[in-house]
C-alpha positions in Angstrom: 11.8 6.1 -29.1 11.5 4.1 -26.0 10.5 3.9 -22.0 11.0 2.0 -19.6 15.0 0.8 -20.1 18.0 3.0 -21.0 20.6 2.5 -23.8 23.8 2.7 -21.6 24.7 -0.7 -23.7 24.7 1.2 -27.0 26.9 4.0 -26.1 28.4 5.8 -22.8 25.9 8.8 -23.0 25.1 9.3 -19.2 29.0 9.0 -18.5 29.3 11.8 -21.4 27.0 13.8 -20.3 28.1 14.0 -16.3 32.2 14.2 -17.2 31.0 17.3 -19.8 29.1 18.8 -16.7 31.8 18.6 -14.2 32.8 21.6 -13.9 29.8 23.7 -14.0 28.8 23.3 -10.2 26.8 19.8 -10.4 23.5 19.8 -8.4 24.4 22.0 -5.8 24.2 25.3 -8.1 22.1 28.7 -7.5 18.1 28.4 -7.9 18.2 31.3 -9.8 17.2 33.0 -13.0 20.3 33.0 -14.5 20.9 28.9 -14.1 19.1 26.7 -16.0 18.4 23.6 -14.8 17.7 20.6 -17.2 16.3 17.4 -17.0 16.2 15.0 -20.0 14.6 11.6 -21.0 16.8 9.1 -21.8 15.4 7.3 -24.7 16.1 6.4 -28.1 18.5 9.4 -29.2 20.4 9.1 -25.7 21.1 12.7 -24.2 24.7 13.1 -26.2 23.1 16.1 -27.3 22.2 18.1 -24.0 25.4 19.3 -22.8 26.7 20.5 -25.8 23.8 22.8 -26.7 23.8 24.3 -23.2 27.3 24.9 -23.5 27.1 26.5 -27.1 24.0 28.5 -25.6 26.1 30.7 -23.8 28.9 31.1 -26.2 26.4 33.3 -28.0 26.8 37.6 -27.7 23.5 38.2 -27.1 23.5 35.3 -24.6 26.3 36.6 -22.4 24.9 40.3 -22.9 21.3 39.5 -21.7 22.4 36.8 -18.9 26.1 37.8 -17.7 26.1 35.0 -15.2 24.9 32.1 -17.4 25.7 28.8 -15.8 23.7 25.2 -16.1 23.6 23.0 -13.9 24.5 18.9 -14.4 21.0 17.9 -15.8 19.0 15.1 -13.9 19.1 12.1 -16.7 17.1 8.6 -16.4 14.6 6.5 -18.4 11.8 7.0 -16.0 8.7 7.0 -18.0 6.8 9.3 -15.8 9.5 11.5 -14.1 9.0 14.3 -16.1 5.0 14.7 -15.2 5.5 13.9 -11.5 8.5 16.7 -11.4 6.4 19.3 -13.3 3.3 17.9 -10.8 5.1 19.4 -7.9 4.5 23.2 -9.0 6.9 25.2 -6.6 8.6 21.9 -5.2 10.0 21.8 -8.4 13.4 23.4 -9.4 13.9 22.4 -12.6 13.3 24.7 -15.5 13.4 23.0 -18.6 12.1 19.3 -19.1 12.8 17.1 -22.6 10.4 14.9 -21.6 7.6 13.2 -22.7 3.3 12.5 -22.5 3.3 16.1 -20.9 -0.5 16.7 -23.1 -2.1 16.4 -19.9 -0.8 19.7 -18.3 -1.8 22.0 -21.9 -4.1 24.5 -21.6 -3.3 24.8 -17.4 -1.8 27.1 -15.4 1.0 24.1 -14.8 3.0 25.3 -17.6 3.9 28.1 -20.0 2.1 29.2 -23.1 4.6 29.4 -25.5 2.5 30.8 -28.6 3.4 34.3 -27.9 7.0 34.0 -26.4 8.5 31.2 -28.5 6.4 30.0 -31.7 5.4 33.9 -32.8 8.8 35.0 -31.9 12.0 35.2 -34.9 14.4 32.7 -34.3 17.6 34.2 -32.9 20.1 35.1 -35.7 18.3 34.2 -38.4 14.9 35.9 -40.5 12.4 33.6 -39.6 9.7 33.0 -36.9 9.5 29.8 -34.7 6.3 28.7 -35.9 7.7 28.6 -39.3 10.9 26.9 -38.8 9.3 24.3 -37.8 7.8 21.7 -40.5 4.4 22.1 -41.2 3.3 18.9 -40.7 5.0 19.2 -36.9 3.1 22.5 -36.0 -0.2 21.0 -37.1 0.7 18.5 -33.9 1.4 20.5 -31.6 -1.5 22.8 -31.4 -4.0 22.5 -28.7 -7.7 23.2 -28.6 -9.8 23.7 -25.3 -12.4 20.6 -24.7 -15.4 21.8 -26.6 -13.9 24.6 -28.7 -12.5 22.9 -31.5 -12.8 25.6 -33.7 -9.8 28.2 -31.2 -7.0 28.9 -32.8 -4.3 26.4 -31.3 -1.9 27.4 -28.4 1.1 26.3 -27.7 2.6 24.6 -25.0 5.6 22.7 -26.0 8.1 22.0 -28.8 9.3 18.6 -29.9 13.1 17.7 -29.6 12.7 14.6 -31.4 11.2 14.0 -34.9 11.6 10.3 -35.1 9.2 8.6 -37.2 8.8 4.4 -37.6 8.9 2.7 -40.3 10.1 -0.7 -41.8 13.7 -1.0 -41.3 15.6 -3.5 -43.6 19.3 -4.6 -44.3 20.0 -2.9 -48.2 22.9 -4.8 -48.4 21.2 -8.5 -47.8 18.3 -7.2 -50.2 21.2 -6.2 -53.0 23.3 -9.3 -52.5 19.5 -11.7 -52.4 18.2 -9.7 -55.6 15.3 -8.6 -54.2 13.8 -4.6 -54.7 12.5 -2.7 -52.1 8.8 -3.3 -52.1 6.4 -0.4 -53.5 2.9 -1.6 -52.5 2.3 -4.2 -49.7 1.2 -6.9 -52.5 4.9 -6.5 -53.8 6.2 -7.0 -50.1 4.2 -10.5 -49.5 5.6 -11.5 -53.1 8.8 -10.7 -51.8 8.4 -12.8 -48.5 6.7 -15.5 -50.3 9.9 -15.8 -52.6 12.4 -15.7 -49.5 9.9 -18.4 -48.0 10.2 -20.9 -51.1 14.0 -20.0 -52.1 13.3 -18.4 -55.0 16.0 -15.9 -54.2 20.0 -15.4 -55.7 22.8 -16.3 -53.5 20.9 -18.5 -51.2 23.9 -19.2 -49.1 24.0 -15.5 -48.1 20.5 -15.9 -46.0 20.1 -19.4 -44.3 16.3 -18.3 -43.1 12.9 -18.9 -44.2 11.0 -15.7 -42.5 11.7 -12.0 -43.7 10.2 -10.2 -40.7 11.7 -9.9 -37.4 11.3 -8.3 -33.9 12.0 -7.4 -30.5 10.2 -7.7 -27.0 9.1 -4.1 -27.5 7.6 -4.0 -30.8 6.4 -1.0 -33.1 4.0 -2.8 -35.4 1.1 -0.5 -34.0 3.4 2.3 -35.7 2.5 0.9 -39.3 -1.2 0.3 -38.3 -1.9 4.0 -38.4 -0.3 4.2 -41.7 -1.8 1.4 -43.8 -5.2 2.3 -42.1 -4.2 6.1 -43.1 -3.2 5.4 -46.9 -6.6 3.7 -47.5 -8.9 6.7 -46.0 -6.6 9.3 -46.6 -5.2 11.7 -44.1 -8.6 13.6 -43.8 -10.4 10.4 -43.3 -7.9 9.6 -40.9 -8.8 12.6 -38.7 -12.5 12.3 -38.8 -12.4 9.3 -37.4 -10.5 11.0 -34.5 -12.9 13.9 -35.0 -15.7 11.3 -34.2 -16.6 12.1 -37.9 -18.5 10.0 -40.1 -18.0 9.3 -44.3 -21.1 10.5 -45.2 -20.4 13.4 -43.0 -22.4 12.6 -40.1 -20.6 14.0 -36.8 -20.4 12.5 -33.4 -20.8 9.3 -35.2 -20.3 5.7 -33.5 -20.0 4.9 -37.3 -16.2 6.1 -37.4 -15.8 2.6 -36.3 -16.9 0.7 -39.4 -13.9 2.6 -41.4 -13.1 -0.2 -43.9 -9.2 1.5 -43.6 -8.9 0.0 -40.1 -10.2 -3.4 -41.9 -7.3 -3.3 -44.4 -4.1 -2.2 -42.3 -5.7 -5.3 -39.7 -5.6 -7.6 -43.2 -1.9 -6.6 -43.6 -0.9 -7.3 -40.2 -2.7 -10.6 -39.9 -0.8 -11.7 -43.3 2.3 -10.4 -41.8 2.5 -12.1 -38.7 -0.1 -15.4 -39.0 1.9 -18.8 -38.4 0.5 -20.4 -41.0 2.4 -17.9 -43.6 5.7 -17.9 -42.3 6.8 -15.0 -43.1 7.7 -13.9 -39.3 10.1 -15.2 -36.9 7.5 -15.5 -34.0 10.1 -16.1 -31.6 11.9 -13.2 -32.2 9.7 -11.7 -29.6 11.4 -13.1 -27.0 14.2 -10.9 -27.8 15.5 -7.6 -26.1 15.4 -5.0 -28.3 19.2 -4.4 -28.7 19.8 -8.5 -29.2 16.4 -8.3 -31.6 18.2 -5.4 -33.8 21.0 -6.8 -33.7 20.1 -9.2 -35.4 19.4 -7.1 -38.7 23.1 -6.2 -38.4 23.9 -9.6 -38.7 22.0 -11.6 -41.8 19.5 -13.1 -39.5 16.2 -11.0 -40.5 15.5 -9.0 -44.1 12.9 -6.3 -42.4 11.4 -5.0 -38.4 9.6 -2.4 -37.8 11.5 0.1 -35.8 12.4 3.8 -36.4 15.0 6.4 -37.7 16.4 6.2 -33.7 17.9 2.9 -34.7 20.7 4.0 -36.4 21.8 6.7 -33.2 20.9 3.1 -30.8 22.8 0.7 -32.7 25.9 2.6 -34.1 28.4 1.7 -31.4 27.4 -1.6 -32.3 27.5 -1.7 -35.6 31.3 -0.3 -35.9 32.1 -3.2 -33.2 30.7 -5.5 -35.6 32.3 -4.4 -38.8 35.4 -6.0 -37.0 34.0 -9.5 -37.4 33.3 -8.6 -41.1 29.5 -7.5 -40.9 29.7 -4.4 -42.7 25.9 -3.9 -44.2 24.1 -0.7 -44.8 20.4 -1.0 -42.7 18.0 1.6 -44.6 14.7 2.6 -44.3 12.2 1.9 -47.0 8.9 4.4 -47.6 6.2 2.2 -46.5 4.5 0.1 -48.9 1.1 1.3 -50.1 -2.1 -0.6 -49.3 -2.6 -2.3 -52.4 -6.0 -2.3 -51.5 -6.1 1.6 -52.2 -7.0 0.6 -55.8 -10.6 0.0 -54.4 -10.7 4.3 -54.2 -8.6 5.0 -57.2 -11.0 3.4 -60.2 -8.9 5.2 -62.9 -5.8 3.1 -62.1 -7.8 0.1 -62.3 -9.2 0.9 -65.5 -5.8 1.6 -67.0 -4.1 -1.5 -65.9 -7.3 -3.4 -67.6 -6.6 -1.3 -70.8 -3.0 -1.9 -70.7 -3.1 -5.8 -69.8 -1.6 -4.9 -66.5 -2.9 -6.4 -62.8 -4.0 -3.2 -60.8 -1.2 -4.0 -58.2 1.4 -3.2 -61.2 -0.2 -0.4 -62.5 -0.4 1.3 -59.2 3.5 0.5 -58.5 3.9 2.6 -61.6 2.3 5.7 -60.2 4.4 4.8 -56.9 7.3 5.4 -59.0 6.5 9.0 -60.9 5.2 9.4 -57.3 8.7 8.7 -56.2 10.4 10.5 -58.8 8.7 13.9 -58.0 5.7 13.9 -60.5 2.9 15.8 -59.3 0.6 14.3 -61.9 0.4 10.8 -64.1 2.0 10.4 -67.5 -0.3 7.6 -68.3 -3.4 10.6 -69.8 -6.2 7.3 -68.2 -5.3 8.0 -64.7 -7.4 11.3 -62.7 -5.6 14.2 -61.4 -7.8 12.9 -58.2 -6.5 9.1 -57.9 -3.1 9.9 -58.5 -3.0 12.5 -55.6 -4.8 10.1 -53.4 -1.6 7.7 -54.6 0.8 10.4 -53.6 -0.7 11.4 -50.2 -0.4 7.8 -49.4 2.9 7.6 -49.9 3.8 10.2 -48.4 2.4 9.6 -44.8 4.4 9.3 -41.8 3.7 8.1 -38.3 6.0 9.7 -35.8 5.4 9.9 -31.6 7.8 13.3 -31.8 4.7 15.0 -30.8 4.5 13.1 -27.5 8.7 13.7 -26.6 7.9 17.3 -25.1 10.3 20.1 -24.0 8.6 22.2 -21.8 8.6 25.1 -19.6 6.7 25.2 -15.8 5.1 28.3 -14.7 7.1 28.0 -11.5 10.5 27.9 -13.0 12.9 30.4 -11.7 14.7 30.7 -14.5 12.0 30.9 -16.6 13.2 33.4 -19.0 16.2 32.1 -19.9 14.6 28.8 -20.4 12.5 30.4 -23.1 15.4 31.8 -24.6 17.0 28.5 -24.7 14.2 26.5 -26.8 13.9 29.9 -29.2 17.7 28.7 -29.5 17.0 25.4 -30.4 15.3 26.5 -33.7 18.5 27.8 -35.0 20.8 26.1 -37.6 23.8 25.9 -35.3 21.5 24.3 -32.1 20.2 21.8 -34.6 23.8 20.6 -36.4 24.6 20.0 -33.0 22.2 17.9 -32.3 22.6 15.7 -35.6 26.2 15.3 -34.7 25.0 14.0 -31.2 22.3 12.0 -32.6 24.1 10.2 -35.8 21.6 12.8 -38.2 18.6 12.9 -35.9 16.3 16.3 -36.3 14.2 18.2 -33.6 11.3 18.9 -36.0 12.7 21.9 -37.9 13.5 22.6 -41.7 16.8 21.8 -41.6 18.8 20.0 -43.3 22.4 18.3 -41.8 23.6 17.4 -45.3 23.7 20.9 -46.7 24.0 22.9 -44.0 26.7 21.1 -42.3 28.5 18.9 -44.9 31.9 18.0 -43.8 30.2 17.1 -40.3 27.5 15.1 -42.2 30.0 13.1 -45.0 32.3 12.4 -41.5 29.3 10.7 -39.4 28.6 9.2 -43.1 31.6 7.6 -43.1 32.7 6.8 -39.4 28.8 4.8 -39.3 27.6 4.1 -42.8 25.9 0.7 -41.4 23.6 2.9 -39.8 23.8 6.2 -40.5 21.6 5.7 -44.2 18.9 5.0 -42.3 18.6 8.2 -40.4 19.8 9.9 -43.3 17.0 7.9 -45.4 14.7 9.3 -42.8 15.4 12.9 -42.5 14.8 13.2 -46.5 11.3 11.4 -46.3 10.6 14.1 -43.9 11.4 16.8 -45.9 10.1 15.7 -49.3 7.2 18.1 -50.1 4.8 15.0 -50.3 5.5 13.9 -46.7 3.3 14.5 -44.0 3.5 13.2 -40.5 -0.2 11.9 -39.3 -1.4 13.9 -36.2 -0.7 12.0 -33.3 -4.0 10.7 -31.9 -3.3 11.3 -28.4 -4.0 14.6 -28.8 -7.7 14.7 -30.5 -10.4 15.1 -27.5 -12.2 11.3 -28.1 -8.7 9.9 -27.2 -7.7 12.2 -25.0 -10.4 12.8 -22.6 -12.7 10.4 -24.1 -11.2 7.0 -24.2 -11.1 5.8 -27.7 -8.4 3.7 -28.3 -6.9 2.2 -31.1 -8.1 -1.0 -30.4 -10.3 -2.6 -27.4 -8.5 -4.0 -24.9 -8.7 -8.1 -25.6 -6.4 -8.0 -29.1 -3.1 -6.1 -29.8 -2.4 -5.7 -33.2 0.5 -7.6 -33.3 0.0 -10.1 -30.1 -3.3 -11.2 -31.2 -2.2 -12.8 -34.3 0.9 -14.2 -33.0 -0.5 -16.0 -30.1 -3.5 -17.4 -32.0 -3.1 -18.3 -35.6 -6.9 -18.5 -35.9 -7.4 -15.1 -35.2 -8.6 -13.4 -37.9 -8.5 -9.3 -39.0 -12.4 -9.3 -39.3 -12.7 -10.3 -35.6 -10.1 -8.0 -34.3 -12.4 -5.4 -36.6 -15.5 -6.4 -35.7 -14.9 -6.6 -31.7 -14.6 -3.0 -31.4 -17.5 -2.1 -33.3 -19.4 -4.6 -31.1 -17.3 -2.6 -28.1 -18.4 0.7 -28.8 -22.3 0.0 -30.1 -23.0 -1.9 -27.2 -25.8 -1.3 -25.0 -27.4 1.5 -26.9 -24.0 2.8 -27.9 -23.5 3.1 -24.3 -20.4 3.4 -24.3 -19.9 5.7 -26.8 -21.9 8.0 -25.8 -20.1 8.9 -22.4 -16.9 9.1 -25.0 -18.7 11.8 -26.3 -19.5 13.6 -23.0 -15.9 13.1 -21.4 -14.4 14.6 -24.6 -16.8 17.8 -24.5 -18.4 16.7 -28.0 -22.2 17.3 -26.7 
């Protein structure tokens, strides 16, 4: 999902959504508690979606029975990053009464909005025989808890609900991979064998890919996205909140030692090798791209893999039917990320058996990607611990998604607060979110649902109107509901980030930037400058990290 631009050039949403609204009295409608008025953020899933869950909304019997003179009003749509905060800012100024928004963390736990632990996450969804809280995917509850600075240890509240669950990941045209003979990479040494092979040729049907590179990109660029996950798979998803947690390996809390996590060392490795001239394995000038030209160009044969996310295929699918007309017609998927190979440094047992059975460590661990792949919960190979096989599988199963950051949420001062509450306790149910996969070519809000089997003629006719880039949502929505999957905590939300600072990296590299615009630039340097950054001094600054975040 993105800021700052809207995707009026993918689809007509914002004329849908006002000609859908036209009749229900626009802007100039009651202020009352029976209106709900909506603003939404136009991003990466467009806002196809709103009007036609308002509408269903009061379709429902207990709808019209509990608010007789339901109406909504034509909801305020735009791309501003930061309308949604400055809106809910203005308290009683405000008449809005239900934001989809985003970044609203800085309002939780104040008066500025409303709790929704007790009326919306502990309450049954309407209709059906389960409670909020639970509908919800585990891994999406765990995100949006908050915690009081200094009181780690309170039981979370609540104070919004996502209405996106997109997650990023390395996108990649299936049907150029099929056609070129090459497999969809297991472990990240499999994916720079892969790249090196494009690079020298050593590929089938050369004709059908006329470039050297296998990585493209746009202006705005979600490598930072795969960062967190590399750097995750190597210390494991507890490893990958102490650090957050200000929390040491040998245990140590409030440690400037989080810093010296060899995990961060071995994601930065990866995206060096990724993106260093020298390689060529990236088209450095895609950069210069916008990021509808940039994707574009995995539609049409000029790129293997990007890093995007599952809201490509609801961005680009106006396109990619146009373009079937001038005979590009190729399925874009979305490929579960490549494990660190370097995870084999914490997993001696699959070292040991890939000794034992003549096999490189990089093959043997592809092996237990596989099983991991295939739904095993333990090795067939009897060499291989319980232990480094569910360090394999965590790995693989770990997800980096901002959904936690695209809020909905409810100001104190709303007049229609009620029904507002009402509404997002509707969102939960299976009819609210087949809606909004129809309106977002498969996309999920964050609940256990599935589109395929709870709504299969709707599903197999989106499946068939955009296969290009439907698979890649649909690819998506199954990683997230795989029992192994788990989406990493979004760090905004731990105390040293969000009151104290930390960053994921100081401020003179980016993790993609740095090695782009200097090929010298080297992973240990972009390591080593933010230990030097945060040991400074007398650990200088650190320590006022510690004292903004309510840590000591």
């Amino acid at each position: 999902m993105r800021g700052k631009r809207a995707i009026a050039a993918v689809s007509c949403v914002l004329a849908v959504s006002v000609s859908a609204l036209a009749g229900c009295g626009g802007r100039g409608v009651a202020n009352d508690d029976q209106t709900l008025e909506v603003y939404c953020w136009q991003a990466g899933y467009g806002t196809d979606w709103v009007a036609p869950l308002l509408e269903d909304f009061g379709t429902l019997d207990w709808v019209k029975e509990k608010y007789p003179n339901y109406k909504y009003a034509k909801p305020v749509i735009n791309d501003q990053n930061n309308f949604g905060e400055s809106r809910v800012d203005q308290g009683a100024g405000n008449t809005i009464d239900l934001f989809f928004s985003q970044n609203m963390e800085s309002f939780y736990g104040t008066d500025t909005l409303v709790d929704l632990t007790d009326c919306v996450y502990n309450q049954p969804v309407p209709g059906e025989d389960i409670l909020f809280k639970d509908k919800l995917k585990p891994s999406v509850l765990d995100n949006m808890g908050y915690r009081p600075i200094g009181n780690l240890t309170a039981e979370p509240r609540y104070y919004s609900v996502p209405w996106a669950d997109s997650i990023g990941g390395i996108v990649y045209n299936q049907s150029l991979f099929e056609d070129l003979g090459l497999t969809v990479p297991n472990t990240t040494d499999e994916m720079f064998t892969l790249m090196e092979n494009v690079k020298q040729g050593n590929i089938k049907n050369k004709a059908e890919y006329k470039h050297t590179y296998s990585f493209i990109t746009t202006k705005v660029s979600y490598t930072n996205y795969m960062y967190h996950e590399w750097w995750a798979q190597y210390e494991g998803l507890q490893g990958y909140k102490n650090f957050w947690n200000g929390i040491a390996e040998d245990g140590t809390r409030n440690s400037v030692d989080i810093f010296s996590q060899k995990g961060r060392l071995k994601s930065l490795e990866i995206m060096h090798d990724i993106h260093n001239e020298d390689r060529g394995y990236y088209d450095r000038s895609s950069s210069t791209y916008e990021f509808i030209a940039g994707q574009t160009r995995l539609l049409t044969r000029d790129g293997l893999m990007m890093v995007s996310g599952s809201w490509f295929s609801n961005e680009m699918q106006d396109l990619a039917a146009g373009l079937k007309k001038e005979g590009y017609n190729d399925v874009i998927s979305m490929m579960r990320t490549p494990v660190v190979s370097a995870i084999v440094e914490k997993t001696p047992s699959i070292v040991a058996a890939a000794s034992a059975a003549g096999k490189t460590s990089d093959e043997m661990l592809s092996e237990v990607i596989k099983e991991v792949d295939a739904g095993a919960t333990k090795s067939s190979n009897e060499a291989i611990t319980q232990t480094d096989f569910n360090k394999v599988r965590e790995a693989r199963g770990l997800k980096f998604s901002i959904g936690a950051t695209h809020n909905t949420v409810i100001p104190q001062a709303a007049s229609a607060k009620e029904l507002a509450i009402d509404f997002v306790r509707y969102l939960a149910t299976d009819r609210a979110c087949a809606i909004y996969a129809e309106h977002t070519c498969g996309g999920g809000m964050g609940f256990q649902y599935s589109f395929e089997e709870k709504a299969p003629e709707k599903y197999e006719q989106l499946m068939t109107q955009y296969k290009e880039t439907f698979t890649l949502q649909s690819d998506a929505q199954r990683m997230l509901r795989a029992e192994n999957n788990y989406i990493l905590p979004y760090y905004g939300t731990f105390p040293l980030a969000r009151w104290g600072g930390v960053t994921l990296l100081t401020t003179t590299y980016g993790v993609e930037t740095g090695f782009i615009s200097d090929k010298n630039l080297t992973a240990q340097a972009v390591w080593q400058e933010t230990i030097d950054y945060w040991t400074e001094n007398g650990n200088r600054r650190w320590n006022n990290a510690l004292s903004k975040a309510g840590l000591r």
